[in-house]
N, C-alpha and C positions, 0 to 999 in steps of 0.2 A: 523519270516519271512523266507522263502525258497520258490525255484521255483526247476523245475528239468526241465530235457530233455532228449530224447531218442538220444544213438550214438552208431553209426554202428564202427565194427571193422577196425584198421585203421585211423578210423579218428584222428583230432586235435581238441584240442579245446583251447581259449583263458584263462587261467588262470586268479584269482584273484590276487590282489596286486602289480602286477607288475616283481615279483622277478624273473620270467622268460617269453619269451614270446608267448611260448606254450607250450600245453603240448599233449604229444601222448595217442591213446586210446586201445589198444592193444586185447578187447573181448570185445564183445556187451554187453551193458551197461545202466542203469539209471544212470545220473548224479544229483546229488539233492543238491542246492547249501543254506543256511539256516545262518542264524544267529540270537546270543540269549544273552540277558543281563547277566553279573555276578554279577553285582553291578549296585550302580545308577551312576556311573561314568567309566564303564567299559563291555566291549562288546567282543567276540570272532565269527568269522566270519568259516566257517568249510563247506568243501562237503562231504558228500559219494556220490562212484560208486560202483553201483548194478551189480551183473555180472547177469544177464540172467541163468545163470548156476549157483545155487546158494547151497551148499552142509550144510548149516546151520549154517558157522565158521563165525564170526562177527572179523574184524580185525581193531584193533586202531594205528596210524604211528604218531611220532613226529617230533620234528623241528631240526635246529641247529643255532648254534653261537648262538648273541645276539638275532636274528631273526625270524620276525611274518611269514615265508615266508612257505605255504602251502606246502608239500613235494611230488609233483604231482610224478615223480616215484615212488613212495612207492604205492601211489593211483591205478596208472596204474599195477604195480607188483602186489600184492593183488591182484585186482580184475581179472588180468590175469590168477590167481590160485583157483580162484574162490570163496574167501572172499569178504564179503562185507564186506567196506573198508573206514574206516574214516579218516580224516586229519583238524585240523582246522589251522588258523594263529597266535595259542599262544598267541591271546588277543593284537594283533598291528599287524600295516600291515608294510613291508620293510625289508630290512636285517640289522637296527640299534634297538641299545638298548636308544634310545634316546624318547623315547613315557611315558621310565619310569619317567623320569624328571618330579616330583611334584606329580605322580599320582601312590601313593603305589597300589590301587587295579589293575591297570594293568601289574602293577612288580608281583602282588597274581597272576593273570592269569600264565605269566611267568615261576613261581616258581612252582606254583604244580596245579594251577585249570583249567587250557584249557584241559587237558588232561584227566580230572576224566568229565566235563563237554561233550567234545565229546562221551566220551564212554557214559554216560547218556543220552543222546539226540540222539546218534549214533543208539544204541538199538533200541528207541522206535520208528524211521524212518525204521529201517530195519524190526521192527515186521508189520510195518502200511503197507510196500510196501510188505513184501511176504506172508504177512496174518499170519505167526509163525511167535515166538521167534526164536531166536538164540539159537544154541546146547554149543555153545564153544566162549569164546572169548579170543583173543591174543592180545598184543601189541610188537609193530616193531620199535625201533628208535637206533640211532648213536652218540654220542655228549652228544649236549643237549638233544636228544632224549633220550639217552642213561640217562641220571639224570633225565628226566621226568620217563624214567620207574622205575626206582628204586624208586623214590618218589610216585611214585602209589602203590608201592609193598609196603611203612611205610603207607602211609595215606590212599589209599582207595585198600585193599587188596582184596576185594570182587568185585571188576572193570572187573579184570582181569582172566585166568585161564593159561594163561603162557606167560612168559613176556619175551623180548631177548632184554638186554638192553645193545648198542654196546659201549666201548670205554667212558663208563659214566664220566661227567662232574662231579662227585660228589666232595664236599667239595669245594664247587665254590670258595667261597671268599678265600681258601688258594692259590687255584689254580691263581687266581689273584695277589694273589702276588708274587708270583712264578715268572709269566712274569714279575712284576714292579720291583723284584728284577734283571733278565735277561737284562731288560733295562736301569738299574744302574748300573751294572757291564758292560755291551757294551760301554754304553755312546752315542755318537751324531756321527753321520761324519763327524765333522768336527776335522779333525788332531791336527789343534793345541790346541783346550779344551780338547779332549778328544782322545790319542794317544792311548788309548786300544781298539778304534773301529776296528774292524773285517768285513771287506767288503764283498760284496756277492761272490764275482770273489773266496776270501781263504777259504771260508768255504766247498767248495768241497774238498781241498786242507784236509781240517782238517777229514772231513767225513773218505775220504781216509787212513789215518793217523788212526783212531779208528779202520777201517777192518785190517788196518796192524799190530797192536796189539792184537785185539781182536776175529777176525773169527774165527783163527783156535781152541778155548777156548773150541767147540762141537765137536771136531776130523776131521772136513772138512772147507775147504776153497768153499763157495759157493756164497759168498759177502752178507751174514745174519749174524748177529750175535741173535745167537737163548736165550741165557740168559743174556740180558744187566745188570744186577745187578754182572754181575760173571767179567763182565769187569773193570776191575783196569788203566783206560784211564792215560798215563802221555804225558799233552800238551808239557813238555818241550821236547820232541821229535821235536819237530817242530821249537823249538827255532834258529834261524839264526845264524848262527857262526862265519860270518864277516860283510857284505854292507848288508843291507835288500833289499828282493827280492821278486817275485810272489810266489816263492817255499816255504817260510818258514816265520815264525812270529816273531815280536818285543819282547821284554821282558815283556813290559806293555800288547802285546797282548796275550802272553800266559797266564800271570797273571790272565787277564781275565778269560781265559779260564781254566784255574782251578780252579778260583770260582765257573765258571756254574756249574764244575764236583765235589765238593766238598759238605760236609753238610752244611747248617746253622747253626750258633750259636747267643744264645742272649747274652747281657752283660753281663750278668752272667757266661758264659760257657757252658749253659747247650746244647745241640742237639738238632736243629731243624729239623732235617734232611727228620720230617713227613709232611713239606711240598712242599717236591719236587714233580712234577708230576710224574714222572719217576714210573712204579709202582702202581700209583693211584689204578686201578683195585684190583691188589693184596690187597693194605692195605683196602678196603674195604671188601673183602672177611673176611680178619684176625682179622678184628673190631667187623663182625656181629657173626666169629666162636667163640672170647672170650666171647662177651655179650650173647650169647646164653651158653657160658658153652660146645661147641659140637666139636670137635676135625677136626668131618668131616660134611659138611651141604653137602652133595653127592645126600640127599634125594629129596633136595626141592631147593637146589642152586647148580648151576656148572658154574666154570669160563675157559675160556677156551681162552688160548693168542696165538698171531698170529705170529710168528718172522717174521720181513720184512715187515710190512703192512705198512703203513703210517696213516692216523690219518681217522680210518672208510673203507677206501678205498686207490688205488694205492699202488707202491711199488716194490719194486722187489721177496718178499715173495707169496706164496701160497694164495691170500686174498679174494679169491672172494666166495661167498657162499649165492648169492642171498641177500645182504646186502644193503641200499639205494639205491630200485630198480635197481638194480645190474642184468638185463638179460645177460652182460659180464658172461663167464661161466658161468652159474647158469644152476644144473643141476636137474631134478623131480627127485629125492632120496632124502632120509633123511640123508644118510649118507654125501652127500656133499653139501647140504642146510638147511641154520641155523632153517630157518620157517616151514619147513619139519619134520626137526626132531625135534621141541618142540610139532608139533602137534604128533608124535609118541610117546611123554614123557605123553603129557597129557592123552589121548584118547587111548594109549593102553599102557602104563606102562611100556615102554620100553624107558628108560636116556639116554641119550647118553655119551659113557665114551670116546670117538674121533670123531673129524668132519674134514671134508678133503676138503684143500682150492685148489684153479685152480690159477695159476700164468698167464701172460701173454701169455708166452711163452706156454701152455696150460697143464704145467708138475702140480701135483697134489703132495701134502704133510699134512702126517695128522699129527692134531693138538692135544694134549695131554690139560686133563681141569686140573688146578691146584690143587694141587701142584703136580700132577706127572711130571717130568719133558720130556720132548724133548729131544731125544739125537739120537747120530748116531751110526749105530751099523757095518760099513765097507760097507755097498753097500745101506742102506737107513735107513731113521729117524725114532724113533722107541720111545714107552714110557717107562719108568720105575722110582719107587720109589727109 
């Protein structure tokens, strides 16, 4: 089932599901709205926007969180650049993961099949309306989008022809407990069960407290710290010396706070320490270079970390790069847009060995892909092994 609509540049239009409650239209456009069974208990709801201007690149965008929630800036980006440009609701509509309850084939949607399904049905919507195929197609997400693409990359590797998968949710259920351990070490707020709770008001208190340790670790104080793994964090810095106060932490709350900062172990003794988020990126990179046997995957994978970004977007770091319709900085060169430059990797063999992010403040810093490191060399940040 799908209907479309013609929409002129500028305009709005009312998005599905609810999860926002509109969405902008940024270049003239087909809007083509469709849904389509996965199973006989499960359905995926999806638009593409058609640019009128149409250069042959077929582009696929994912979700985040728990949530079915179409990711209309990614829609509207894309098609601004002149992909056509697909989005579906991940097989539930809302920003809860509570649809999965009882019904595994819509947690399959979730897990890897709205996204191989969009680009299958995305395709042959996009051949039917410009009368061609598609030359090239890309996928675009953050999060969870960021572990839908990676999951297209094992499962349906022929989907895609280059894939930018930001801040990847991968190794979900570890990741999940990561927080349920996070929120066994905090505890409740209430003081008297749980006196290692950490209020919102200290935790900037404590932020601060890791720049004071740890910034200058790159040769400048710039309020980043550019290699969190190189930071050697000790909360008891923060430890109160006489009355507790706004300034400083209880013993039970530092305590805490050197669990978050410390490994896991099990009864045994052994090191858990591969399930702290912290990283994530990297140990996936280091998982796929041993199973492969290949020292450097430079050819066909490149990770490349943000110091300072927050999770996808925001921050005080360099982060923007056309990334969850990100028109904030976003600039048409490959060199400082993420989507840019994977179509220069595909279509003219040209990798990207640095991509250079726009901070708020509109200063620019390029980003090194791993393992090369970041570093400052006396007047700016620079790569090397």
């Amino acid at each position: 089932m799908s209907f479309s609509k013609i929409l002129s540049r500028g305009s709005t239009v009312k998005p599905h599901g609810g999860c926002v409650s509109k969405a902008f239209v940024s270049a003239p456009l087909c809007r083509v709205q469709f849904s389509t069974s996965t199973s006989e208990s499960s359905s995926i709801r999806a638009e593409a926007w058609l640019p009128d201007k149409w250069y042959g690149r077929f582009l696929g965008v994912g979700n985040g969180g728990l949530g079915g929630c179409i990711a209309y800036r990614d829609l509207d980006y894309g098609s601004a650049l002149h992909f056509a440009t697909v989005g579906s609701n991940n097989g539930h509509d809302g920003d809860t993961g509570r649809p999965f309850l009882g019904n595994p084939e819509v947690l399959n949607d979730f897990t890897f099949r709205s996204i191989h399904v969009e680009a299958v049905i995305g395709k042959r919507i996009v051949e039917a309306y410009y009368g061609r195929p598609h030359t090239k197609a890309y996928y675009l997400g953050c999060s969870t989008g960021g572990r839908q693409g990676t999951q297209s990359a094992l499962k349906y590797p022929a989907d895609w022809d280059g894939i930018i998968a930001g801040a990847p949710a991968t190794d979900f259920n570890h990741l999940l407990h990561w927080g349920a351990m996070l929120a066994r070490y905090i505890g409740s707020p209430n003081p008297d069960s749980s006196p290692e709770f950490i209020p919102s008001e200290l935790w900037k208190l404590v932020a601060e407290e890791i720049l004071n340790q740890c910034d200058d670790i790159d040769g400048v104080r710039d309020g980043i710290i550019t290699e969190p793994d190189a930071c050697d964090f000790r909360p008891e810095a923060l430890l109160c010396a006489g009355a507790e106060s706004e300034k400083c932490l209880s013993l039970p709350q530092v305590e805490a706070l050197r669990k978050i900062y410390s490994p896991l172990y099990d009864n045994g003794g052994a090191d858990l320490s591969s399930l702290i988020a912290s990283g994530n990126s990297k140990r996936m990179y280091d998982l796929v270079s041993r199973t492969l046997a290949m020292p450097s995957l430079d050819a066909f994978y490149r990770l490349f970390l943000v110091p300072g970004m927050e999770h996808c977007t925001q921050g005080p770091g360099a982060w923007a790069f056309g990334q969850r319709g990100g028109t904030y900085g976003a600039h048409n060169e490959s060199s400082h847009n993420l989507l840019l430059a994977l179509v220069d990797w595909v279509e003219g063999g040209v990798a990207p060995d640095t991509i250079t992010g726009t901070a708020v403040d509109g200063t620019t810093r390029v980003h090194c892909r791993y393992p090369v490191r970041n570093v400052w060399n006396g007047s700016a940040y620079g790569c090397e092994r």
